[in-house]
Each structure stands twice: as C-alpha cells, then as structure tokens.
C-alpha positions as CSV (number, residue, x, y, z in Angstrom):
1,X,-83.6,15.9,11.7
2,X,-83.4,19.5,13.0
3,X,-79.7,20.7,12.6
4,X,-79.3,23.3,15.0
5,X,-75.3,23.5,14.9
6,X,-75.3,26.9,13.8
7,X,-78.0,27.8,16.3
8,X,-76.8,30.7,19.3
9,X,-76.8,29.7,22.8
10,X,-75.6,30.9,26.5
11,X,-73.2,28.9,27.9
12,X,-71.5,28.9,31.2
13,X,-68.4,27.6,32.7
14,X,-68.2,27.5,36.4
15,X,-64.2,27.0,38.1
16,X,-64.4,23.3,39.7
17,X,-60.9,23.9,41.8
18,X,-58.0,25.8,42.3
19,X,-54.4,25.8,43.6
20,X,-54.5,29.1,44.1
21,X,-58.0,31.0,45.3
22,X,-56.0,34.7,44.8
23,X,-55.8,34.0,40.7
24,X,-58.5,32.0,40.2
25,X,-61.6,31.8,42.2
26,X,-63.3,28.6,42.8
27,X,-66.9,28.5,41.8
28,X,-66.5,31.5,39.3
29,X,-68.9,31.3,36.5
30,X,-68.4,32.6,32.8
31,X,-71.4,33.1,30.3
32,X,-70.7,33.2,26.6
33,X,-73.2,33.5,24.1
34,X,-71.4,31.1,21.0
35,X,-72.9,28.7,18.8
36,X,-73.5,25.1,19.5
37,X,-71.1,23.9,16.9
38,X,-68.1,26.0,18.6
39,X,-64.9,23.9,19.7
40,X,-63.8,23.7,23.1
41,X,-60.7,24.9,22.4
42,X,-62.6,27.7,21.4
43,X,-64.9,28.3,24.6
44,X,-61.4,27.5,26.7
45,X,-59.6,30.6,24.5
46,X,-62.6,33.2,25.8
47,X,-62.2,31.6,29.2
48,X,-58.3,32.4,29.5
49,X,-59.2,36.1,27.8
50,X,-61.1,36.7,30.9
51,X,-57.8,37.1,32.8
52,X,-55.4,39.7,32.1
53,X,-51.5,37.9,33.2
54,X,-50.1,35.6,31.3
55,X,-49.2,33.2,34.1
56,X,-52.6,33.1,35.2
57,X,-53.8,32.4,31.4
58,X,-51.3,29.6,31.6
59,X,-52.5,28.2,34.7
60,X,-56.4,28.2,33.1
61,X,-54.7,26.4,29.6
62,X,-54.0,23.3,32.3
63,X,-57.9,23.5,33.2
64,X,-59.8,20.5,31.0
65,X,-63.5,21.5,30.3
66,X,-66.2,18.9,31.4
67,X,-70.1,18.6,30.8
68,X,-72.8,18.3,33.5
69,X,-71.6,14.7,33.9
70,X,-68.4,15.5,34.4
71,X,-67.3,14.3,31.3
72,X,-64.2,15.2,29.9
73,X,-64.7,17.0,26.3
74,X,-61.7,17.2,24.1
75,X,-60.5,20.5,22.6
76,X,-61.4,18.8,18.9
77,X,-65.1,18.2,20.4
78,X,-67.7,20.9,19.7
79,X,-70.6,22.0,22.5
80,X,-73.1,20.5,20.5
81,X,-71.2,17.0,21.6
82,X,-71.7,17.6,25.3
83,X,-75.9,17.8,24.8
84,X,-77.5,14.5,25.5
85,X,-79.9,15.1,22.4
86,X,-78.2,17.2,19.7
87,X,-81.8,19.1,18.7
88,X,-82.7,19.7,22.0
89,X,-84.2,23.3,22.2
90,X,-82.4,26.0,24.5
91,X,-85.3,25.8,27.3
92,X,-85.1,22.1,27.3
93,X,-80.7,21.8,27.6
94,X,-81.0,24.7,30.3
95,X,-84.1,22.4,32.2
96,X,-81.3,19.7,32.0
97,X,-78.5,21.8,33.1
98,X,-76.5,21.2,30.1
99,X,-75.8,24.5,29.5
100,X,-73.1,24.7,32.4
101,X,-69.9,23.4,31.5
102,X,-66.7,23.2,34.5
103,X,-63.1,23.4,34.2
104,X,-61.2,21.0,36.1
105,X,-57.8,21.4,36.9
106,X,-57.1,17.5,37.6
C-alpha cells in the first residue's frame, strides 16, 4: 500500500449557506494547500483566519465541514478520511471532485 498521508494537496472549501450574506458570502471558495493527513479542525482554524472579527470567526466555528457527499467529517477526522480511496493520486481525487470540501451551517 502507497501511504500518501504526508503527501501535499489543494483543497477547497466552498460556503454552503448563510444567515447573514454581509459576513459571510454564500458560495465563497477557500484553497489551502495542507497535507492529506491534516485534521479538520485544522482546515476549519485557516477557514475562520480568513476573516478578521471575532464575531464573524465565531459564526464560521458553528459551520460543520462536509465532503463531496455531503458527509459530515468530525473535527478528530483527517482529509485523507473524506477520499473514497486513500492512495488515490491528486489528478484522480480532483477528477472525482474530492478535493472540494463545504461548510454547512445546519
């Protein structure tokens, strides 16, 4: 088996929904260059950094991240969890959109 945990790779995280469109813009994308074994909690963390008041950065700590499936990942999980084959390559996870993560505020 080819363990590519440690391997680089873009993802993205696009805003599902929001209560309020003048914070936090529906269909906003974030790209992050991390590896595959990096936690959620983790890729949430550089997702709130991308805003600059705290109540906003509160508001996107609410958000729960989701794969392609919409499939809720837990803040323990890792990105490598969310890929339907673990030693997929990068051209082969972006083919299958698995690359593009959402936050849901649900």
């Amino acid at each position: 088996m080819n363990d590519k945990s440690n391997d680089s790779i873009d993802i993205s995280i696009r805003i599902g929904n929001s209560y309020d469109h003048t914070k936090i813009l529906t269909g906003s994308t974030y790209t992050y260059k991390v590896k595959r074994n990096t936690f959620i909690k983790e890729l949430k963390k550089m997702l709130s950094d991308e805003f600059n008041e705290s109540e906003t950065k509160n508001i996107i700590n609410r958000y729960n991240i989701y794969n392609n499936r919409i499939i809720l990942l837990n803040e323990n999980n890792v990105i490598l969890d969310a890929f339907t084959e673990s030693t997929a390559s990068d051209l082969d996870l972006i083919d299958n959109n698995e690359t593009l993560f959402y936050a849901l505020l649900i």
